[in-house]
Backbone bond lengths (Angstrom), bond angles and torsions (degrees), N, CA, C in turn:
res aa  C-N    CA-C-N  psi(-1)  N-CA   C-N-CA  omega(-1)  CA-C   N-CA-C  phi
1 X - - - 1.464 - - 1.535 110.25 -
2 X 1.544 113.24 -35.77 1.801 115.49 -166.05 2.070 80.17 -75.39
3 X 1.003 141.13 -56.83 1.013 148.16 -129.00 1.832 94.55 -86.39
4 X 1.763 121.63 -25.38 1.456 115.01 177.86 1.539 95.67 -71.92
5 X 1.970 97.26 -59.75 1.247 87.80 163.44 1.400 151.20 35.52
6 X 1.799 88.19 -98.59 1.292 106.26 -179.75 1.353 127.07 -76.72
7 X 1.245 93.22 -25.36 1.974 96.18 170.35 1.049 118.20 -68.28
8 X 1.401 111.20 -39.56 1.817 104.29 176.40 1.507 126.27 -66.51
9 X 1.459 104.42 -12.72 1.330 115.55 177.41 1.429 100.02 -71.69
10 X 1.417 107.25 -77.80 1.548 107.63 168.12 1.496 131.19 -7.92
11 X 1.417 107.26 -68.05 1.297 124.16 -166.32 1.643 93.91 -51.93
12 X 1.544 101.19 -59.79 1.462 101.37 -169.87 1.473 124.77 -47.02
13 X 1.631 100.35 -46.77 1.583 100.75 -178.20 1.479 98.36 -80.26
14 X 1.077 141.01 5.75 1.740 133.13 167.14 1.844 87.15 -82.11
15 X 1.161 139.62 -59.68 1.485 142.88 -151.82 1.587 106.89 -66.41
16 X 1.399 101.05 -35.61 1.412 116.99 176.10 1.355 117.97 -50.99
17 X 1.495 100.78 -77.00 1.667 123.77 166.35 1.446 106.36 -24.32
18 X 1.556 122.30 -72.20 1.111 124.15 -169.01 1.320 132.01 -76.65
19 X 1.321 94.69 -1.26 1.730 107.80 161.85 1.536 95.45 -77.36
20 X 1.143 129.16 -79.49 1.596 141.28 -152.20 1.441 91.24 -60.63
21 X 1.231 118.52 -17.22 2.103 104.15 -177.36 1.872 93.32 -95.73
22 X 1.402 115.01 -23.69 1.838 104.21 178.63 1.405 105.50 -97.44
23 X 1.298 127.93 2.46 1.603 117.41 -153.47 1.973 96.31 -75.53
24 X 1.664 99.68 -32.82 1.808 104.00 -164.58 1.702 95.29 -63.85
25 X 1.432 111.46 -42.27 1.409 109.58 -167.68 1.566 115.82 -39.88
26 X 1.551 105.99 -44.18 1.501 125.74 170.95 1.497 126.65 -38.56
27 X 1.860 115.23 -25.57 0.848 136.65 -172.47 1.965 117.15 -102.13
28 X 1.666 98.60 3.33 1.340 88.63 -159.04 1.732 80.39 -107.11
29 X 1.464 103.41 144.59 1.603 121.56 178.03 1.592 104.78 -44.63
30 X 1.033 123.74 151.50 1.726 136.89 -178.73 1.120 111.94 -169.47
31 X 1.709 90.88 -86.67 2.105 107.25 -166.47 1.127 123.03 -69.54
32 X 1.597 116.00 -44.50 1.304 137.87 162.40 1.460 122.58 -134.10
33 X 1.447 101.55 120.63 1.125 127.34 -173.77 1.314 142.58 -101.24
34 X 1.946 107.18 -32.64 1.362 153.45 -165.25 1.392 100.61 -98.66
35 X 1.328 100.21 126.17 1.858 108.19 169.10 2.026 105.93 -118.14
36 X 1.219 88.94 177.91 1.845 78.47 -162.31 1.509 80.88 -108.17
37 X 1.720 104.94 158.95 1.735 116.67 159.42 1.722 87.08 -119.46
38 X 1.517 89.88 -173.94 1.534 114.33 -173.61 1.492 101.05 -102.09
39 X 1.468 102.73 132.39 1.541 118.86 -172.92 1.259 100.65 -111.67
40 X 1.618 116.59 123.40 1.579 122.64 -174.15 1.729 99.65 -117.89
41 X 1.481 82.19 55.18 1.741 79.09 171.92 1.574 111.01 -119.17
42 X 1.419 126.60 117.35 1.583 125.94 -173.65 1.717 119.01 -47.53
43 X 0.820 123.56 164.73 1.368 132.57 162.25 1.475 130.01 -102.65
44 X 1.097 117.95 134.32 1.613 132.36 -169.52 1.342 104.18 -76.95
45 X 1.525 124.52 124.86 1.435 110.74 -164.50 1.347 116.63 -93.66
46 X 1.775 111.39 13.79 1.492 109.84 162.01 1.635 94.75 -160.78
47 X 1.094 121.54 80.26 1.636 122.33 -179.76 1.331 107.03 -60.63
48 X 1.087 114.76 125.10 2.018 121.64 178.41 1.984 86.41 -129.22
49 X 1.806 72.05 148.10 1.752 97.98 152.00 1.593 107.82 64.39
50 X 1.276 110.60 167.85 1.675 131.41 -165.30 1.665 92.68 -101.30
51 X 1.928 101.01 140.30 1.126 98.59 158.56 1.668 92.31 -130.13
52 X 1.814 122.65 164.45 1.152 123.45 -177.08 1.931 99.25 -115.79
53 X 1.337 111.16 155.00 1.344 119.10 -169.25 1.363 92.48 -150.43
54 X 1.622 97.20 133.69 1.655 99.15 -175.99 2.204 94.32 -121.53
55 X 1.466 112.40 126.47 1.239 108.88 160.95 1.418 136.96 -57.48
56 X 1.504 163.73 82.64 0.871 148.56 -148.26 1.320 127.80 -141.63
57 X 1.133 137.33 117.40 1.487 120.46 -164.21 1.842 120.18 -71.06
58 X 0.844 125.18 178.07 1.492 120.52 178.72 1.512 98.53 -82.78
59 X 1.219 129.92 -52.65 1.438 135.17 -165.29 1.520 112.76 -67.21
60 X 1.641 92.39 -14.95 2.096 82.35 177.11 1.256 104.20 -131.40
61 X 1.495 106.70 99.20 1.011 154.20 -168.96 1.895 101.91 -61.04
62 X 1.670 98.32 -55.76 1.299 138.82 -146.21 1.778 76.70 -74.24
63 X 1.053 131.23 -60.38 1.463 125.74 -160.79 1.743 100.78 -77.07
64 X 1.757 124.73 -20.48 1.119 89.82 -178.35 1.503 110.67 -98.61
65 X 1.226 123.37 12.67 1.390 126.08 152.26 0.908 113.19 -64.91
66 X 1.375 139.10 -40.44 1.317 119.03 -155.46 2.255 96.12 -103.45
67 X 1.019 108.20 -10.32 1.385 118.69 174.57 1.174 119.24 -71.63
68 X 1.871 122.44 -58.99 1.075 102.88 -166.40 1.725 123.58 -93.40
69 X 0.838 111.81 23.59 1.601 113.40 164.58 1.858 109.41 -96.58
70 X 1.306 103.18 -8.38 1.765 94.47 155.61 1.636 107.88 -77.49
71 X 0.714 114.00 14.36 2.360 110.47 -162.56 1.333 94.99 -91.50
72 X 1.738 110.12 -62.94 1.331 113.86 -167.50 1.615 119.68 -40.59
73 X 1.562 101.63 -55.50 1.315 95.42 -174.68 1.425 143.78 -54.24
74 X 1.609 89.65 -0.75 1.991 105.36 -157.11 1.623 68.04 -91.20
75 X 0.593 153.54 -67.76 1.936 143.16 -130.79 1.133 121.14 87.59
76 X 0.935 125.09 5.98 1.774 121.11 -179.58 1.890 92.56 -96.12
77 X 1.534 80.80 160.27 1.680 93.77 161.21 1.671 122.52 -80.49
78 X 1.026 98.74 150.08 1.989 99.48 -162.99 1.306 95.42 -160.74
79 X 2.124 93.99 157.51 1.051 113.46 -171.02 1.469 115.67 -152.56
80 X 1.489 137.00 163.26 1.054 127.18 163.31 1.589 132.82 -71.20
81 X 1.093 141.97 135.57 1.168 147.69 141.36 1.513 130.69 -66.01
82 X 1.202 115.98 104.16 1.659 98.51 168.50 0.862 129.50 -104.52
83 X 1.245 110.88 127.27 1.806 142.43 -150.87 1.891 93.81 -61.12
84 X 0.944 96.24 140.37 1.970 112.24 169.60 1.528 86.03 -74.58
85 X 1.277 113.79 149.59 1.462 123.55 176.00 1.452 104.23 -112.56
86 X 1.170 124.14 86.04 1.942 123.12 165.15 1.658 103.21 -21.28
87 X 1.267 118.98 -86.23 1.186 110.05 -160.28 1.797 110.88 -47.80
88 X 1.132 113.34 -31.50 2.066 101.20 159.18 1.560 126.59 -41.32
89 X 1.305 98.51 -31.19 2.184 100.91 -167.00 1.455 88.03 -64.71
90 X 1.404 89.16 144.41 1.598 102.44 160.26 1.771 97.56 -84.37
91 X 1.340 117.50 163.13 1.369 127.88 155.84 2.141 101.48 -45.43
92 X 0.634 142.93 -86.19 1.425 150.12 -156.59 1.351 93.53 -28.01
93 X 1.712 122.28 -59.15 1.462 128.90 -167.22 1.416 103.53 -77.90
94 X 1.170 110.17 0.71 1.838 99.05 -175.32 1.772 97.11 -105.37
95 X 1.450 106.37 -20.62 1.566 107.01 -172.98 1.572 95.51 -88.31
96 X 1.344 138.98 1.34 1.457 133.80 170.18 1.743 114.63 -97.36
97 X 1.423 108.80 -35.52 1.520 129.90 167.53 1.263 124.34 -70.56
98 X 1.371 132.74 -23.64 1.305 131.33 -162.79 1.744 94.98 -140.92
99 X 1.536 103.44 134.86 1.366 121.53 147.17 1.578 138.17 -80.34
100 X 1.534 81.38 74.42 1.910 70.46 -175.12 1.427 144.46 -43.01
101 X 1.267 107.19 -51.11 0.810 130.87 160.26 1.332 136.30 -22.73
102 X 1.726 105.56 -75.00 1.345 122.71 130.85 1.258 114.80 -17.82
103 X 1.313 139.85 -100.36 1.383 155.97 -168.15 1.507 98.87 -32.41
104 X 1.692 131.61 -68.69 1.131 138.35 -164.08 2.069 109.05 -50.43
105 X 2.043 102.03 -31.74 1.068 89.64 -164.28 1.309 95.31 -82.72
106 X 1.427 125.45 -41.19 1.830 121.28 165.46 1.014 154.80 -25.88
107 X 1.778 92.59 -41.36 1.555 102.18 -178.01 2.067 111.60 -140.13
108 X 1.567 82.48 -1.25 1.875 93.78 170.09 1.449 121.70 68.21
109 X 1.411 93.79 4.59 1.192 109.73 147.24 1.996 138.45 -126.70
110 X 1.396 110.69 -174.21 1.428 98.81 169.67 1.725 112.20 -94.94
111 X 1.593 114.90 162.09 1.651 103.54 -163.50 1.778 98.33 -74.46
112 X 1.583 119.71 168.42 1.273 130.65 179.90 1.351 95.40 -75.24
113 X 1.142 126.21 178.90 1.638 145.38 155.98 1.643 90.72 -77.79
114 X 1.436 110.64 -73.96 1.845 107.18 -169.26 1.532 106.47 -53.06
115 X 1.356 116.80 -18.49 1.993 110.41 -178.41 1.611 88.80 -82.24
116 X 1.433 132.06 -34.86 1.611 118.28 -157.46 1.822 86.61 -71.15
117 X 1.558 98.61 -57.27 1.568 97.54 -160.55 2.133 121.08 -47.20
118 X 1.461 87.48 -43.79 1.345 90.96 163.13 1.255 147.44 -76.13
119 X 1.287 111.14 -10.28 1.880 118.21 164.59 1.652 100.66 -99.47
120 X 1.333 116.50 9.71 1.316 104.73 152.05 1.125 138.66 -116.03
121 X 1.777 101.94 -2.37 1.762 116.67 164.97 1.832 100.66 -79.80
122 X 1.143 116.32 -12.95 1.565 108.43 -171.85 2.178 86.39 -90.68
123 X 0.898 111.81 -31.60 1.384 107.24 168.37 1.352 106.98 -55.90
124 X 0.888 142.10 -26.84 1.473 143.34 -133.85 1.343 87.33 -121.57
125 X 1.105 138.83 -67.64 1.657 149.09 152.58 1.507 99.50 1.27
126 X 1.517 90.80 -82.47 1.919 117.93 -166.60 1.540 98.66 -43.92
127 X 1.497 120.42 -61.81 1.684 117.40 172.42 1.589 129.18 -28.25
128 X 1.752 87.15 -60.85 1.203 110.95 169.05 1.930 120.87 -35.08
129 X 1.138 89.68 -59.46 1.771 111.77 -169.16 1.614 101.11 -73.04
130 X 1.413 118.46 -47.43 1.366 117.73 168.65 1.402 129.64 -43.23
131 X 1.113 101.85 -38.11 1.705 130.98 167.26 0.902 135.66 -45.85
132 X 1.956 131.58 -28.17 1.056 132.70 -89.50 1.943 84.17 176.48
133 X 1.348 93.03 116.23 1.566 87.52 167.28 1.478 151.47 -62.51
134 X 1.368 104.20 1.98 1.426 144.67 172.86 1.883 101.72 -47.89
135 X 1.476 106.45 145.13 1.528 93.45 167.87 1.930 93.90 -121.70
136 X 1.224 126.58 -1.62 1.415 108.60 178.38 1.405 92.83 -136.16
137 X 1.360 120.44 129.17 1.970 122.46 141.56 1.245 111.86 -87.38
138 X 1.807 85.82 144.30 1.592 119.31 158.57 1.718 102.97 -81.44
139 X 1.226 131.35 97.47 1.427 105.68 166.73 1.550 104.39 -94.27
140 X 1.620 120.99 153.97 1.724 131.68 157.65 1.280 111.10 -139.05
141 X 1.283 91.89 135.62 1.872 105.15 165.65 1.512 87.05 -74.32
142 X 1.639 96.35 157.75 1.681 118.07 -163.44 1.904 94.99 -85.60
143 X 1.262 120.17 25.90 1.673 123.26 168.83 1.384 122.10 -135.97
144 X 1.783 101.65 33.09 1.410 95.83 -177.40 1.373 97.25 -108.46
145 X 1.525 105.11 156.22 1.905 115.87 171.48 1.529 93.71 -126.58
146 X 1.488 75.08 150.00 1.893 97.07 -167.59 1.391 89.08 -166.93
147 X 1.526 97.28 156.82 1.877 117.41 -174.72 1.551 81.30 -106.16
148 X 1.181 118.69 110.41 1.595 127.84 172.24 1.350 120.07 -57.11
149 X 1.409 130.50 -28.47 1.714 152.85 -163.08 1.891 79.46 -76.94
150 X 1.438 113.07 -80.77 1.275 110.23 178.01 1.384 135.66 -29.86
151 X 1.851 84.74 -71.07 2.085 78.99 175.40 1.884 121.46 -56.89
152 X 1.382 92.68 -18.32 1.527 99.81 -179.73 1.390 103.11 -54.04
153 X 1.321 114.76 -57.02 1.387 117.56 -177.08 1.520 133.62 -61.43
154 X 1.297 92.93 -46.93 1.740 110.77 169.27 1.589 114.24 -47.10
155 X 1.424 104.89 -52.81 1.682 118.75 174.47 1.613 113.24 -36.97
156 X 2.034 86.71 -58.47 1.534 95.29 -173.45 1.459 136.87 -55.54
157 X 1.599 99.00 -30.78 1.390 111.16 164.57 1.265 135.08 -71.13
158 X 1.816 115.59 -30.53 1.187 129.78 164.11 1.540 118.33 -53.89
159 X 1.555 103.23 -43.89 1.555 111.01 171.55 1.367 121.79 -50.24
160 X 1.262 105.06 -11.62 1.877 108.29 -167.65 1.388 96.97 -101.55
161 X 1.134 126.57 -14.01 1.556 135.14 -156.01 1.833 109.10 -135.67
162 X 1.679 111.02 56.02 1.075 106.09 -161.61 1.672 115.81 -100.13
163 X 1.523 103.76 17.48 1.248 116.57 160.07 1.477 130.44 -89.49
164 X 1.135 98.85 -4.52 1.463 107.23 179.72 1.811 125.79 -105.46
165 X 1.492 103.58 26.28 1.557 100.06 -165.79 1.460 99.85 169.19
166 X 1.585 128.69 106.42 1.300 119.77 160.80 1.537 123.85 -112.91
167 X 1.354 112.12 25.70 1.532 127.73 120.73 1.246 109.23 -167.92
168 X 1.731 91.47 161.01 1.733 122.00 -168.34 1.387 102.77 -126.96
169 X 1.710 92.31 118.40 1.421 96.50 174.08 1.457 103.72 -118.07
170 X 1.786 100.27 138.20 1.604 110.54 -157.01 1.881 105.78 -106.13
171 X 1.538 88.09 -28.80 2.379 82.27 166.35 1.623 101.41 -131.95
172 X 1.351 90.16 138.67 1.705 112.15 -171.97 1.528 92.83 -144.65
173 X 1.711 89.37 152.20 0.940 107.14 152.89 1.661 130.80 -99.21
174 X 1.499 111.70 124.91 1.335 119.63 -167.88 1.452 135.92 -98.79
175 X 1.402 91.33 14.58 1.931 98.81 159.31 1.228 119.68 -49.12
176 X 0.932 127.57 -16.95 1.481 112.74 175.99 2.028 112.49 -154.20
177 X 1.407 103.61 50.26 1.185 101.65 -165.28 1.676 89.79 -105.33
178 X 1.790 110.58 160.32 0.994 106.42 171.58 1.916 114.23 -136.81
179 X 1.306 108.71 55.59 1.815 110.00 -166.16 1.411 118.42 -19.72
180 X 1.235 123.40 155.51 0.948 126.66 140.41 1.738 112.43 -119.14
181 X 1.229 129.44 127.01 1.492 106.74 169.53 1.569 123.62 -83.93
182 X 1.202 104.40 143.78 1.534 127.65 176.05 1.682 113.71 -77.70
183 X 1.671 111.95 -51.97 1.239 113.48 -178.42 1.492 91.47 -178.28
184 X 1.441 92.30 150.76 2.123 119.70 164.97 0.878 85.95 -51.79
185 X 1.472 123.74 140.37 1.756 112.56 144.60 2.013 103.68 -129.63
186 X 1.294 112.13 -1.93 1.526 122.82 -173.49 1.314 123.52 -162.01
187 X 1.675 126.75 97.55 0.931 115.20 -174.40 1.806 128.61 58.17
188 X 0.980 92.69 -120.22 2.252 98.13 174.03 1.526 112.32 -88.27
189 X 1.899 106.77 -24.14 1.638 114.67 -172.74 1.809 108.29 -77.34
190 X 1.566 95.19 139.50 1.449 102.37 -176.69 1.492 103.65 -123.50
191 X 1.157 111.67 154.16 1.717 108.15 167.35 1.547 106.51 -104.04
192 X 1.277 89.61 131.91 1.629 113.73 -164.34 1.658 113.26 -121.78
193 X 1.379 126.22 139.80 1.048 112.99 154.19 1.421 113.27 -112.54
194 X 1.753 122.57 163.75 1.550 129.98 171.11 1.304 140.53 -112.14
195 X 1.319 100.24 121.35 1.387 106.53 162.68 1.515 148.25 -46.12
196 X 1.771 102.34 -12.33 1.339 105.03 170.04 1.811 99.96 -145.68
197 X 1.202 122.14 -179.14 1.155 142.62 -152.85 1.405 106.08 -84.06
198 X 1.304 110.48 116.05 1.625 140.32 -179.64 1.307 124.23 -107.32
199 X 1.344 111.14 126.35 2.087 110.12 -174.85 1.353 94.78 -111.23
200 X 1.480 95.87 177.10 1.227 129.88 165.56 1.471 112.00 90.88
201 X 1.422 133.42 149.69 1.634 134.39 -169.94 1.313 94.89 -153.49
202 X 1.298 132.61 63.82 1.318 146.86 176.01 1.358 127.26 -97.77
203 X 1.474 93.02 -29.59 1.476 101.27 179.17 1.447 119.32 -162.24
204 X 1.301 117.51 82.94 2.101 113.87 -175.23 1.471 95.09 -156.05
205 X 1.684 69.62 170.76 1.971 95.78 -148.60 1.834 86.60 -95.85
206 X 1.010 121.58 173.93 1.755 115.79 178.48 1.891 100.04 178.24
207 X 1.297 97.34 147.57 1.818 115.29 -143.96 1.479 71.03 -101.70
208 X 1.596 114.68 164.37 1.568 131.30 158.82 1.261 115.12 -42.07
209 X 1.206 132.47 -26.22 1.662 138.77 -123.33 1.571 81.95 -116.03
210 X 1.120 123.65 -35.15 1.445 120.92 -160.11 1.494 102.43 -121.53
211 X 0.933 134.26 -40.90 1.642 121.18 128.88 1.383 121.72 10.07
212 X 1.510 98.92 -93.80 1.409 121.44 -178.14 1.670 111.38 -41.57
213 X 1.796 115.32 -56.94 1.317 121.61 173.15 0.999 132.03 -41.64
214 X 1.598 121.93 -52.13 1.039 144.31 144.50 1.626 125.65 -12.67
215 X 1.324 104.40 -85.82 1.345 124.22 177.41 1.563 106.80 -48.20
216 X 1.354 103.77 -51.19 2.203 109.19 174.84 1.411 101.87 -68.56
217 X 1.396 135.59 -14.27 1.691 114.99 158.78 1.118 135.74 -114.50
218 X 1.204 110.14 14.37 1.571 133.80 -173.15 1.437 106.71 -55.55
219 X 1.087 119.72 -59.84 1.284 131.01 -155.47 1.782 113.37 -102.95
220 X 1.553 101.92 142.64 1.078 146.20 -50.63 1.666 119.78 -9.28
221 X 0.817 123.53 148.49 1.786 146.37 177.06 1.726 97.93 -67.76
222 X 1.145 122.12 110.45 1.391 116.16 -164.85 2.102 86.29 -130.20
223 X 1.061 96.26 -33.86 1.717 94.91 -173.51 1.807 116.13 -136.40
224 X 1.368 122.19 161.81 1.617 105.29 169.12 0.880 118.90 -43.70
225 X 0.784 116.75 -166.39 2.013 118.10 175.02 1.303 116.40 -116.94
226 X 1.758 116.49 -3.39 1.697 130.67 168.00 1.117 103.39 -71.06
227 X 1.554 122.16 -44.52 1.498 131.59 179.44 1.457 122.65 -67.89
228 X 1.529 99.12 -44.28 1.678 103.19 -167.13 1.705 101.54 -76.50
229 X 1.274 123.60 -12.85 1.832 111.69 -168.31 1.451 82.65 -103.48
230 X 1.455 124.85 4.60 1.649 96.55 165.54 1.524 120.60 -103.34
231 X 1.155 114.04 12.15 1.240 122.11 -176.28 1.376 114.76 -92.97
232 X 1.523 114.12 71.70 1.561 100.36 -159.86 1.351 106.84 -94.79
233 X 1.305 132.45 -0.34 1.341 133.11 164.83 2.270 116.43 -56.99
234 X 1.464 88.89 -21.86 1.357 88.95 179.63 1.544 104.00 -80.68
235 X 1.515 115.29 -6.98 1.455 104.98 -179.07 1.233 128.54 -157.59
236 X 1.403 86.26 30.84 1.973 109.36 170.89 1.726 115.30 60.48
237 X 1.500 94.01 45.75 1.988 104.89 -173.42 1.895 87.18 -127.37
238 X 1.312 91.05 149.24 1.299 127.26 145.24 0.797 121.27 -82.96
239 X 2.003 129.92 102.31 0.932 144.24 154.20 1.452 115.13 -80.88
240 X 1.499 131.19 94.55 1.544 120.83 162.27 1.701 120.03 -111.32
241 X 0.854 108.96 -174.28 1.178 127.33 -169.86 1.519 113.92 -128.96
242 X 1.781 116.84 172.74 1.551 129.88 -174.97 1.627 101.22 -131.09
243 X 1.586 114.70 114.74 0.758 106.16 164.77 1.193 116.19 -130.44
244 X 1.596 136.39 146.51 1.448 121.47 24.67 1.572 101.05 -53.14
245 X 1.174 140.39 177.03 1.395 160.41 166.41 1.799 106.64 -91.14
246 X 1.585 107.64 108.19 1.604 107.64 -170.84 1.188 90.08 -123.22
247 X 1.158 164.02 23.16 1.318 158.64 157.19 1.463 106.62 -126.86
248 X 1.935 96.29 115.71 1.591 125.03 179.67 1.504 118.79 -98.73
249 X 1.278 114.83 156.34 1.300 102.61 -179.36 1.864 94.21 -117.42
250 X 1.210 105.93 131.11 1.456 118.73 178.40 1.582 104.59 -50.30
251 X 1.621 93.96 133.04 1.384 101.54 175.41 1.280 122.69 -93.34
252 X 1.597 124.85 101.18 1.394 140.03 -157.74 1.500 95.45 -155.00
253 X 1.725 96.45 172.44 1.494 108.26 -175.49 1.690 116.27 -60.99
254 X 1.081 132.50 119.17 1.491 124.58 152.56 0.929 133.32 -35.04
255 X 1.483 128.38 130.13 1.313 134.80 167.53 1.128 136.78 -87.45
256 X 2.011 104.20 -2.40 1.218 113.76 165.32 1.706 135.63 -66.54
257 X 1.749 108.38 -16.36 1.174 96.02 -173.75 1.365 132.41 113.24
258 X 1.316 107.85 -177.07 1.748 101.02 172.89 1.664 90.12 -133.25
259 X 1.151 95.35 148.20 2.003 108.33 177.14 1.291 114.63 -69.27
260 X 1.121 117.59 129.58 1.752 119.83 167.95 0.962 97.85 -40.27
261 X 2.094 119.94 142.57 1.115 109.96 164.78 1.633 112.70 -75.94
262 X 1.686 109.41 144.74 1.327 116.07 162.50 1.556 120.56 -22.52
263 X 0.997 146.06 142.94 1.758 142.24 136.29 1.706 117.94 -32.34
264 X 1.006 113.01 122.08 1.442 95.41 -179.63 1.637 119.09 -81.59
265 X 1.634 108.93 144.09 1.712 81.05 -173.47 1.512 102.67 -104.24
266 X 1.971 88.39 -174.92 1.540 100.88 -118.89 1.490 96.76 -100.69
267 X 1.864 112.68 -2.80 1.547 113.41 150.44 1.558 108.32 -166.19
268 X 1.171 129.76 -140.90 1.076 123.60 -162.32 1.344 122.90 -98.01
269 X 1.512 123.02 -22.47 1.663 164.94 127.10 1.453 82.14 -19.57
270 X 1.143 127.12 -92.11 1.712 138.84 -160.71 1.574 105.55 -43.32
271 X 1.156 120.03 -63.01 1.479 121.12 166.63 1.364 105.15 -46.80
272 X 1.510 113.54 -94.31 1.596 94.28 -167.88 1.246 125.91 -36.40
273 X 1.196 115.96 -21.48 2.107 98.23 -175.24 1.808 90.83 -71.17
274 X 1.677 110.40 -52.17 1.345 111.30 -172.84 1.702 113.59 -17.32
275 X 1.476 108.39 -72.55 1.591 136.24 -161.23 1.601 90.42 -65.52
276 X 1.472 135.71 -21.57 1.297 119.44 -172.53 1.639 103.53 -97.37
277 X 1.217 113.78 -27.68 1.016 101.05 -175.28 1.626 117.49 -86.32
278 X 1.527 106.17 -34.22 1.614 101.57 152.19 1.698 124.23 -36.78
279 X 1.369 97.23 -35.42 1.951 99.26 -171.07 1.289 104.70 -58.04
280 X 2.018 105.46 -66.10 1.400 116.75 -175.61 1.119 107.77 -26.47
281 X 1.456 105.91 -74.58 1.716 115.61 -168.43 1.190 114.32 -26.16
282 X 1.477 106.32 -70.54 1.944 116.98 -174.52 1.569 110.44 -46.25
283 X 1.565 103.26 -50.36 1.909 98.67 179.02 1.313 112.33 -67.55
284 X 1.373 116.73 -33.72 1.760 101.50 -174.06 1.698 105.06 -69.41
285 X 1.209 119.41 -29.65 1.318 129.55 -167.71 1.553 99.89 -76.35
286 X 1.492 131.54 -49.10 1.165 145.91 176.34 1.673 106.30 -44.72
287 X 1.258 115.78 -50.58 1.214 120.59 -159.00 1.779 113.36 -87.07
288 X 1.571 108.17 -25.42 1.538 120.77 176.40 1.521 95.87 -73.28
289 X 1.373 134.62 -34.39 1.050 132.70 -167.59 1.583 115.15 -63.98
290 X 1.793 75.15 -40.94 2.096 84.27 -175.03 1.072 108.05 -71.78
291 X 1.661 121.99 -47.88 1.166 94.76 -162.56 1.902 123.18 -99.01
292 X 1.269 88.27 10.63 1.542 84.05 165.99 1.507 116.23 -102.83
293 X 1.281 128.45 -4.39 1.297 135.26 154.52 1.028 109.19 -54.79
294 X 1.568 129.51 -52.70 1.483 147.05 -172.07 1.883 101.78 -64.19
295 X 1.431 97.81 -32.15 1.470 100.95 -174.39 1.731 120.20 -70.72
296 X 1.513 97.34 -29.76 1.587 117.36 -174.93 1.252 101.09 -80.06
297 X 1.800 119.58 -68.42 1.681 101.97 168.95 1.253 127.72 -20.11
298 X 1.838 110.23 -70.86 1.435 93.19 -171.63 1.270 129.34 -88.91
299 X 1.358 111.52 27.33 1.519 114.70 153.33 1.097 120.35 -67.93
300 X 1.421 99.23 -75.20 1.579 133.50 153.80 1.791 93.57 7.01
301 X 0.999 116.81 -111.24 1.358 146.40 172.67 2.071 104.66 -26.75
302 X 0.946 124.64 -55.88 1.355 136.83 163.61 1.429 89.16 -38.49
303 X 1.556 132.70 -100.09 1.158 139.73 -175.77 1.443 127.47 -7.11
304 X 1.657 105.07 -51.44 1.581 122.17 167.36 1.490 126.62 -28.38
């Protein structure tokens, strides 16, 4: 009896321990990250039809020549955006806009000037479109290529099917993507959602609903903005995708920049927490991804 006893004692103070050594992990940013503000933007009391919005900076001139004669052909109505220019912020406006902090534990680094400026011209977009009697945007950065006849079509079908996706992103980057398809919707292209982590915001279609979400968690700037509109578990959206992947982003110089260098830390204690708390982050974030991706499939499919 002294000898069950004693194991249960054990066990307990082993269960104990290892609560109080995982409990901080619980505390480090991952799954949810995003807090909401108040959006004082009205509502359209019957939003119809596609509008297209192209991102573009004032200074590159060169990309919107060569951009906007792809617009016409899609048929929608369209317009310019002008891009926030990062290298304009003073430091003061970038220390009110951006969570460093945040950001550093996310992505292990500090944010770019071209990452601040650009998840805030896609803000600028989202306003835009909110605005606007439209119920779906086309948004593009001013370096995407696309066969317009196609996406025309792809769009059109998605439009008929607006329960299934409240945004479509049409070029990604696919180092580390893992589809699942949802349904054919064109030829060989399927709409898919993913199981692992997808870049790029160059070119997707996006419903009011996620718009609106968007724009109410944006701020502070805690992640890119390729990353943060895929996280739709933080805000009850369907993020999918088109695959094969038909929308490229021209291969030219970036306007994002080079990253502040990190702070160096200040001993060896400082690093390791650094690298652990980067981990947490990525796995808790890794794992909301899966399994609410996993959650939408088999709805998805249930529904059928």
């Amino acid at each position: 009896m002294k000898s069950f006893s004693k194991k249960i004692f054990f066990k307990r103070v082993f269960g104990v321990l290892l609560l109080l050594y995982l409990t901080p992990f619980f505390f480090i940013e991952g799954a949810f990250v995003h807090r909401s503000r108040p959006v004082e933007i009205p509502e359209p009391q019957h939003p119809q039809g596609i509008a297209a919005y192209v991102i573009n900076l004032d200074r590159r001139t060169d990309r919107w020549t060569v951009m906007a004669p792809r617009m016409a052909p899609l048929g929608f109505p369209w317009e310019r955006i002008s891009a926030v220019d990062g290298k304009l912020l003073t430091q003061e406006n970038i220390n009110k806009i951006v969570d460093q902090k945040a950001f550093y534990a996310l992505r292990g680094c500090l944010m770019k000037r071209g990452e601040i400026g650009c998840a805030l011209s896609h803000l600028k977009a989202w306003e835009t479109f909110l605005r606007s009697p439209y119920a779906y945007a086309l948004i593009f950065e001013d370096d995407a290529l696309f066969d317009p006849g196609k996406l025309r079509e792809i769009v059109s079908i998605l439009e008929k099917t607006p329960q299934d996706w409240d945004i479509v992103n049409f070029g990604m980057d696919n180092a580390h993507e893992k589809p699942l398809p949802l349904r054919k919707i064109h030829q060989d292209s399927h709409l898919v959602v993913y199981l692992g982590l997808v870049l790029q915001a160059g070119a997707y279609l996006i419903n009011r609903k996620a718009a609106k979400a968007l724009y109410a968690h944006a701020l502070p700037l805690k992640l890119p903005v390729d990353i943060f509109f895929t996280r739709g578990w933080e805000f009850g959206l369907k993020f999918t995708g088109i695959e094969p992947v038909f929308v490229h982003q021209a291969v030219t110089k970036s306007d994002i920049g080079l990253p502040y260098k990190p702070p160096l830390p200040k001993n060896f204690v400082d690093l390791c927490c650094r690298r652990v708390n980067l981990t947490v982050a990525r796995t808790k974030t890794n794992i909301m991804r899966l399994l609410y991706n996993l959650k939408l499939y088999s709805q998805f499919h249930q529904s059928d």
